[in-house]
C-alpha positions, 0 to 999 in steps of 0.5 A: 892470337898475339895481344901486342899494344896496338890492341891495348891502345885501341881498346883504351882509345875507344873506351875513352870515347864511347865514354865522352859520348854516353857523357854526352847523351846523360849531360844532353837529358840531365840538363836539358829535360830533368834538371831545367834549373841548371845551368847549361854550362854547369861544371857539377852537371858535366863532371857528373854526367862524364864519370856517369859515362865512365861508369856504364862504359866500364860496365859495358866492357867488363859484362862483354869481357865476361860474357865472351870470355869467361862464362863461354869457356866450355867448361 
């Protein structure tokens, strides 16, 4: 399997999207079912709840790296 940059590209495009959207699903319940006092237009709340997001993201491909490729390595 050759990797060329097309595949680079779509892994960052799509990591930058699954991240905008798990943002998206914290900011929804952080705003709108925990935090009741918080502004629904909060800047604190949206940069909290994106680097959430780009947090579990990371998570979620680096522990699918790792359980694909690295612990399956037969050795």
């Amino acid at each position: 399997m050759q990797i060329t940059p097309a595949i680079f590209i779509v892994l960052f495009v799509s990591y930058l999207i699954i991240s905008f959207f798990m943002g998206m699903l914290i900011h929804s319940s952080f705003v709108y079912e925990t935090k009741r006092n918080l502004d629904k237009n909060s800047s604190k709340a949206w940069m909290l709840c994106m680097f959430a997001g780009l947090g579990i993201t990371a998570w979620m491909f680096i522990y699918g790296y790792h359980a694909n490729f690295v612990w399956n390595t037969g050795s």
